[in-house]
C-alpha positions, 0 to 999 in steps of 0.5 A, spaced: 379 903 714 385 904 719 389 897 722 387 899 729 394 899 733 397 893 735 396 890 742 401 893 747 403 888 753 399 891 758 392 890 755 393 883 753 394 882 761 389 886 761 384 882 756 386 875 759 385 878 766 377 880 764 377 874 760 378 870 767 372 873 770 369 870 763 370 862 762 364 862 758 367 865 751 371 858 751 364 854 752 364 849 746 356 849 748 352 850 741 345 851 743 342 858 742 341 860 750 350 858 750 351 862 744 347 867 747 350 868 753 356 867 751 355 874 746 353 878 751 360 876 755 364 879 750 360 884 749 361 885 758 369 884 756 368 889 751 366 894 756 370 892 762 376 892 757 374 900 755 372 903 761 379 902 764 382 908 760 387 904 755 391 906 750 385 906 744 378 904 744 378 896 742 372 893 739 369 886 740 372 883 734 380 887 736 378 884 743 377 877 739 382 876 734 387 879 740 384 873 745 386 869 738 394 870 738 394 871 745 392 863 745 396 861 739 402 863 742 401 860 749 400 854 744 406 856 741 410 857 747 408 850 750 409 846 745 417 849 745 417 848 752 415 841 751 420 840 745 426 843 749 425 838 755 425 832 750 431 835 746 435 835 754 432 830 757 429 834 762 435 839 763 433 846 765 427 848 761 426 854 756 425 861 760 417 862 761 412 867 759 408 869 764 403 871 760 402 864 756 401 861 763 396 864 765 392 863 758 394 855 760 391 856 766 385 858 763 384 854 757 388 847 759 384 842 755 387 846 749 393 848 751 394 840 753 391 837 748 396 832 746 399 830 753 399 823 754 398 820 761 405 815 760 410 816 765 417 817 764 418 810 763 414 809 757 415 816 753 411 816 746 416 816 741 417 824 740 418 824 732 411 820 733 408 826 738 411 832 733 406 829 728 400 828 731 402 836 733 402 837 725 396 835 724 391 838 729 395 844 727 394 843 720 386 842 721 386 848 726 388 853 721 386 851 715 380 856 713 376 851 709 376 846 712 371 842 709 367 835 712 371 830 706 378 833 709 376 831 716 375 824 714 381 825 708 386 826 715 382 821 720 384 815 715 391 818 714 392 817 722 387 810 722 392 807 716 398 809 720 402 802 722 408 806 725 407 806 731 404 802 737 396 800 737 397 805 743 400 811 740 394 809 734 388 810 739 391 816 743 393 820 736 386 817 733 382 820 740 386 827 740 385 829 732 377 826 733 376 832 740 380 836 735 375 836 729 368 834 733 370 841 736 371 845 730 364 843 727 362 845 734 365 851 733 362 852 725 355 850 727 355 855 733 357 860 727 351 859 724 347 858 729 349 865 731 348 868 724 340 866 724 339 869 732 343 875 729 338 874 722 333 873 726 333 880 731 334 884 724 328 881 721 324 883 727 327 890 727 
């Protein structure tokens, strides 16, 4: 089957623009009734996206893995932005794409995941900060992330004296979110798989 082209600007401002009618695909909620609605947005976002005469028709999965990329690189861009302001002590920041601040405005919680609410007085040590930043990256795009890594990166942060008991906790609290919302993210996969399993079986 033929790679489907890639997404032009336009239609990931026109994704991301559907998508904020649609807050419930980013719902982290596991039950069948939330996995349920949260298909049938996808399926209304597939629609919507189609029905407006882009380039080529999209998929449901196109439309997923583009919401994906169009995620990681507001993340990138974050991280970036937030690098530069530690490298010129809060000189003129790096130029903002404009879609990624309209992703970070939809996801926050994702996209803000490491911020801490230290003022500029007691800054977290930012080679500290980057590592925390490798771990969760680590963890969130690793496609055999199993139970025994989780605890194998859990216990490198618990055994880390480097740093103040503070920065342990906060790096210990963002980690723990991070692995918490990837094992809800597996279970509602295969809850998924048995609603799908389940409608064929009826069939």
């Amino acid at each position: 089957m033929a790679r489907s082209a890639n997404f032009v600007n336009s239609e990931k401002q026109l994704l991301v623009q559907i998508i904020s009618e649609h807050p419930q695909v980013e719902s982290k909620r596991t039950d069948k009734v939330s996995v349920v609605q949260k298909n049938l947005a996808w399926k209304q976002i597939e629609a919507k996206f189609n029905a407006t005469g882009t380039l080529c028709r999209r998929t449901e999965k196109n439309l997923k893995d583009a919401w994906k990329n169009i995620k990681n690189k507001a993340k990138q861009d974050n991280a970036q932005r937030k690098r530069h302001l530690r490298q010129t002590g809060g000189g003129p920041g790096v130029p903002t794409d404009e879609l990624s601040e309209k992703v970070e405005a939809l996801i926050p919680r994702q996209i803000n995941c490491l911020a801490n609410n230290f003022d500029d007085d007691n800054q977290i040590e930012s080679s500290l900060e980057e590592q925390t930043y490798t771990l969760v990256s680590v963890a969130e795009e690793s496609s055999s992330f199993s139970d025994g890594n989780e605890s194998a990166v859990l216990q490198t942060l618990s055994t880390d004296r480097q740093c103040s008991s503070t920065m342990d906790d906060l790096r210990r609290r963002v980690l723990t979110e991070k692995l918490e919302a990837m094992a809800e993210e597996r279970k509602m996969r295969r809850e998924e798989h048995d609603i799908k399993m389940e409608y064929y079986r009826k069939k």
